[in-house]
C-alpha positions in Angstrom: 193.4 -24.9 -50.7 191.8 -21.5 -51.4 188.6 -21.6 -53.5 188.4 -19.7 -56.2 185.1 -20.5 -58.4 182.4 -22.1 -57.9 180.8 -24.2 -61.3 179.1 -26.9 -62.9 179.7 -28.9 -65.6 177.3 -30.2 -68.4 176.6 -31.8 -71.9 173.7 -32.9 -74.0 172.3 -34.5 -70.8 170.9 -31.2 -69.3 168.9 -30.4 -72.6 168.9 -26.9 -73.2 170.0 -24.6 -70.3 168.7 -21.4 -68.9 172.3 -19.6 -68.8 170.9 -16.3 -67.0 169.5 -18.6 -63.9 172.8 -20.5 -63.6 174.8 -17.1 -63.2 171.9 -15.6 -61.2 172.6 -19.0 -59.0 176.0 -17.9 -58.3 177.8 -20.4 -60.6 180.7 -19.1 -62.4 182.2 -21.1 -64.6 181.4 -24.0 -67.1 182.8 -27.0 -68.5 181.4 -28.4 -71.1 181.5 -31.6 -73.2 183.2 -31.3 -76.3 182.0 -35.1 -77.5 182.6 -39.2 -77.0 182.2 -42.1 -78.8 178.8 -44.3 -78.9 178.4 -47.6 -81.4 178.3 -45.2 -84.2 181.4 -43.5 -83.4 183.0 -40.5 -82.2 180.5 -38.0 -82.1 180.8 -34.4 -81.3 178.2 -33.3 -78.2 175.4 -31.3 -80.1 174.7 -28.8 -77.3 178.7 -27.9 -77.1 178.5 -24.6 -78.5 175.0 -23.5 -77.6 176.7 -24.3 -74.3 179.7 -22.2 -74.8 178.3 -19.3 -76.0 175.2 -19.3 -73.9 177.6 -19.7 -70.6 179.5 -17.0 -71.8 177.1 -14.1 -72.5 176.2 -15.2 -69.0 178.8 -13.8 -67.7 180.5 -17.0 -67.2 184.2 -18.8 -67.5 183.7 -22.0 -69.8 185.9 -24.7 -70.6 185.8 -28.0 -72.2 186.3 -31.9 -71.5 185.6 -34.8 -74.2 185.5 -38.8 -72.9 188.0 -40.4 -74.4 187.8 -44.4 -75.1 191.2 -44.5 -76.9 193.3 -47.5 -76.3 196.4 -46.7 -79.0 198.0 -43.4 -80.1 196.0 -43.6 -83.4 192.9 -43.7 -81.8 194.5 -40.0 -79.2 194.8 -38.7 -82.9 191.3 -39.8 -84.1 189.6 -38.5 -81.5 191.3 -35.0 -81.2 191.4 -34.1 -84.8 187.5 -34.3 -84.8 187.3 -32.2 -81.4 190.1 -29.6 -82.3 188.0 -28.8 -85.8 185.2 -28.0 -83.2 187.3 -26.0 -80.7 188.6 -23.7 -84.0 188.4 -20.1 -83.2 186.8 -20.4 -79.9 188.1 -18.6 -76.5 187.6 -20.4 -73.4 189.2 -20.0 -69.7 189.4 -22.9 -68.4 191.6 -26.2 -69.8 190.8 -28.7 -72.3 190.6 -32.1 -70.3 191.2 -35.1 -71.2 188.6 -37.5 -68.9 189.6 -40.8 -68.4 187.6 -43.1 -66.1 186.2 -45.5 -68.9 186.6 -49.1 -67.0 187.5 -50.7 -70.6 190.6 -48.7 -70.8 192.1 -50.5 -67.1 192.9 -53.6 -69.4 195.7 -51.2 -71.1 197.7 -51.0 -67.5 199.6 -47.8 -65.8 202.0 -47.3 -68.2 200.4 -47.7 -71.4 197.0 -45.8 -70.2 199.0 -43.1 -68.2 200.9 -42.4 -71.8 198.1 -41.9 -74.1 196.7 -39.6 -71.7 199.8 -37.7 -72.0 200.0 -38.0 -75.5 196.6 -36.6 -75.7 197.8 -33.7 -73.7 200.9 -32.6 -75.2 199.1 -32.9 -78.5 196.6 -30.5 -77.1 199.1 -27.9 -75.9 201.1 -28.4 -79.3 197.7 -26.9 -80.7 197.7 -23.7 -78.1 195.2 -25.1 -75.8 195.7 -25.6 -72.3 195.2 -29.2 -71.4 194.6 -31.2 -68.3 192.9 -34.5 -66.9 189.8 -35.6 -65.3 189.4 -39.1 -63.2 188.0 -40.2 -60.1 190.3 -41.0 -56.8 189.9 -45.1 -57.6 190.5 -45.0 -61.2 193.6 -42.7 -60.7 194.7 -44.8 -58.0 194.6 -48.3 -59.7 195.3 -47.3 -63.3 197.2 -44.4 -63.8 200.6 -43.0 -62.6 199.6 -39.6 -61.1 203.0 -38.5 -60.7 204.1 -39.0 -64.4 201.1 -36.7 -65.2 201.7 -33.8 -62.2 202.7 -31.3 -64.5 199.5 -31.1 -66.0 195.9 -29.4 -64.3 194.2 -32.4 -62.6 190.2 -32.1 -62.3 189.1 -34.7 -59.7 186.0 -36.2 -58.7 184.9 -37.7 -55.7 181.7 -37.2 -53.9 182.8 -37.4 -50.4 183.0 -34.8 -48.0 186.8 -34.8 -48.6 188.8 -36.0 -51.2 190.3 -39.4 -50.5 193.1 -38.5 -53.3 196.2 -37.3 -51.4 197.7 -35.5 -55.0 197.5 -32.1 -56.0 194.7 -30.9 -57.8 193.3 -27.9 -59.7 189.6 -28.8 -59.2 187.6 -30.9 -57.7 184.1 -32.3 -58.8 182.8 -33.0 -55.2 178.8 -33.5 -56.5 177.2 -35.5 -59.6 173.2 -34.8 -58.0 173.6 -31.2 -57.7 170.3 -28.6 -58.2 171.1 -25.7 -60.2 168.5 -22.9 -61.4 168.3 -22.9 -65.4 169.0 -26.4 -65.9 166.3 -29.4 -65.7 167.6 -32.5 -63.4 170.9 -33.5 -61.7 174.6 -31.9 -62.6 177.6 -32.1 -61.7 179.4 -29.5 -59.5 182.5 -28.1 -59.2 185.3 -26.4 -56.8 188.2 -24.5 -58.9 191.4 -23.8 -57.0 193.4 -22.2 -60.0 192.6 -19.1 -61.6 193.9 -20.5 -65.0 193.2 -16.9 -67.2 196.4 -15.1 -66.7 198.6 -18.4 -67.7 196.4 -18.8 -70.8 196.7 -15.4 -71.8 201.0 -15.2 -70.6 200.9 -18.4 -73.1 199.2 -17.6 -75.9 196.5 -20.2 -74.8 192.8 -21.3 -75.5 192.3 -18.3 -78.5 193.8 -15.9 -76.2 196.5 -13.7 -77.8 194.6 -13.1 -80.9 192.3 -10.3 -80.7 189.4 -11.5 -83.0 188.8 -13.4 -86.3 190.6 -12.6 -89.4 188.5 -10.5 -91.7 188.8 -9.8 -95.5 187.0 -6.9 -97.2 184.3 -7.6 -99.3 181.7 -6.3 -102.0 178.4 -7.3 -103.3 177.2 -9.3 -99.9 174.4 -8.6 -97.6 173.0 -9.3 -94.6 169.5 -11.1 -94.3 167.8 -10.7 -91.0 165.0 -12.9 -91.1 164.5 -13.5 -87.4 163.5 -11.1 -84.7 166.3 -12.8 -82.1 169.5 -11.4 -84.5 171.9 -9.8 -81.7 174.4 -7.4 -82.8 178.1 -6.3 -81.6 180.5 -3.7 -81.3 183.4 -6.5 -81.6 183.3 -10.3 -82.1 182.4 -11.3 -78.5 179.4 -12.2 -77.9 179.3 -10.3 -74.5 179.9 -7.3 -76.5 176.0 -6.8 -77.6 174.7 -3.9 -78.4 171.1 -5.1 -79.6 168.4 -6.8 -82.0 168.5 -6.2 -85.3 165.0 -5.3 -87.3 164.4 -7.9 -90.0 165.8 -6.5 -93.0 168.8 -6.4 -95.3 172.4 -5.0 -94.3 175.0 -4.6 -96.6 178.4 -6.3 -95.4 181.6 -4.6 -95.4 184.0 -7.5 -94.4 183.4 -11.2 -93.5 185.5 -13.6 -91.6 188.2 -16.1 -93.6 187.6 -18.3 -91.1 185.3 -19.6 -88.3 185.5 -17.6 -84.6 184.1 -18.7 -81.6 182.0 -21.2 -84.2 180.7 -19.0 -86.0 181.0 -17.0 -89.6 181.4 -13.3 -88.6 180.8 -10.2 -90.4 180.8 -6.4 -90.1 178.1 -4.7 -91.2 176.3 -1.0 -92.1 172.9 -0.3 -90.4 172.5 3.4 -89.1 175.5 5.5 -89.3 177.6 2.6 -88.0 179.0 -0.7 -88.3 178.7 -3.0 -86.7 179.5 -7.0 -86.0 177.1 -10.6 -86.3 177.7 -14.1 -86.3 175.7 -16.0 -89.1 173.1 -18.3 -87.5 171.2 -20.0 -90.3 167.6 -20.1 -88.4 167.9 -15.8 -87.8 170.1 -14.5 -90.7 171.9 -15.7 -94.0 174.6 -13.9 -96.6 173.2 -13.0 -100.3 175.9 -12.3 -102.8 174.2 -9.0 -104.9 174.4 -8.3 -108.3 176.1 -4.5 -109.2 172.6 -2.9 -109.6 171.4 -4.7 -106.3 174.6 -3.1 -104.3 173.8 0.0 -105.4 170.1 -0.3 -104.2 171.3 -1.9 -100.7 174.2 1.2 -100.4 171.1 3.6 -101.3 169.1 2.0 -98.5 171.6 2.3 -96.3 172.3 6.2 -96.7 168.5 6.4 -96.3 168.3 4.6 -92.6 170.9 6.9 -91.6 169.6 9.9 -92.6 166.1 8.6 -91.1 167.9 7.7 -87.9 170.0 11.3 -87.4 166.5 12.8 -87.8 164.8 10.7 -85.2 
């Protein structure tokens, strides 16, 4: 098979990440874990989208994987309506997998095991995301029925110098002791075979086909910059930057209805421009203005610019 990308994949494990190094390293892509269950519960992996969007203004392709424990179609359901709330509005390049290699779930046998995985697939695609399957050669081999699941991207892993699974796969996780610059410890690393962007994009897939979040027009709101690390955009991708912002207030033109790429959005006036954020509540926050306030922000605002033509 012809290699396509080389990449890593992570979670909580590997703390926080140095995102610049790992590109620098000559990774280029990212999958990252979208949650599990512990004795508590399903949980949802608390470095998921610092993960995401750090990888991405890296430069990176990211997608996501969450462990699944489920043993009955209720429990598919359980599991995915908490991880498809987190994967609202975000854009990713690579599938959604579905990794199943917990030893508890053998007791279920082939056919039951191999159909929740399926289940949790289709469900998956039904949602517009791209969905495949992670397992290791043994697992798949004793527990599953490969063939029923062919039609869907496999992600392998197995750590010899060649894989001992004779099936087709998309990717294969050939390392879990790998050294990568920017991150602290062991990870796991990755071959990708499959250039998945253009089917995501030809099917509507993974937040592709929508050009950004949906914005409504609003009055009265502005911008609080209270931290020096506020990047700003010329469009809602946060490889789009153009800056910092100065601490200060901004008045806000439009805001999003919804959440993109995790985040609140907004458009914003500073200059003789607007421009676009994503509300992070440790850098910047949204104050609703009374009518004399709006007219002291818009008064402000025609004052930056003028300062601004004249520097």
């Amino acid at each position: 098979m012809n290699l396509f990308q080389n990449g890593i994949d992570v979670s909580r494990y590997q703390g926080s990440i140095n995102w610049n190094n790992v590109a620098a390293a000559g990774k280029q892509f990212a999958i990252v874990r979208l949650g599990s269950s512990n004795t508590s519960g399903l949980y949802v992996d608390p470095y998921f989208l610092q993960n995401v969007n750090g990888a991405h203004a890296a430069g990176l392709r990211v997608g996501a994987y969450y462990y699944t424990y489920a043993t009955s179609e209720s429990a598919v359901i359980n599991e995915l309506s908490l991880f498809l709330n987190v994967l609202e509005g975000l854009q990713l390049e690579y599938p959604v997998f579905v990794d199943v290699e917990d030893n508890k779930l053998a007791a279920l046998g082939r056919t039951q095991l191999t159909g929740l995985v399926q289940y949790a697939m289709d469900i998956l695609y039904q949602r517009n995301w791209y969905a495949g399957w992670y397992s290791y050669t043994n697992f798949i081999n004793n527990y599953l029925n490969p063939s029923q699941l062919s039609g869907y991207p496999l992600w392998l892993a197995d750590y010899r110098s060649q894989p001992g699974y004779t099936g087709n796969h998309a990717m294969w996780q050939y390392s879990s002791t790998g050294s990568v610059s920017g991150i602290t410890g062991a990870c796991d690393l990755n071959y990708s075979y499959t250039d998945f962007l253009p089917l995501l994009k030809a099917g509507n897939y993974n937040g592709y086909g929508t050009s950004g979040p949906d914005m409504e027009t609003v009055d009265g709101i502005q911008l609080v910059v209270f931290g020096a690390q506020t990047e700003y955009f010329y469009t809602a991708n946060f490889n789009d930057v153009v800056g910092y912002l100065p601490v200060g207030t901004y008045p806000v033109v439009q805001k999003s209805k919804d959440k993109y790429n995790g985040y609140e959005w907004v458009i914003f006036r500073y200059r003789d421009g607007e421009y676009w954020t994503a509300i992070l509540g440790d850098r910047n926050r949204l104050e609703t203005l009374n009518s004399c306030e709006v007219q002291l922000s818009e008064a402000k605002a025609k004052i930056d610019a003028a300062k601004a033509a004249l520097e």
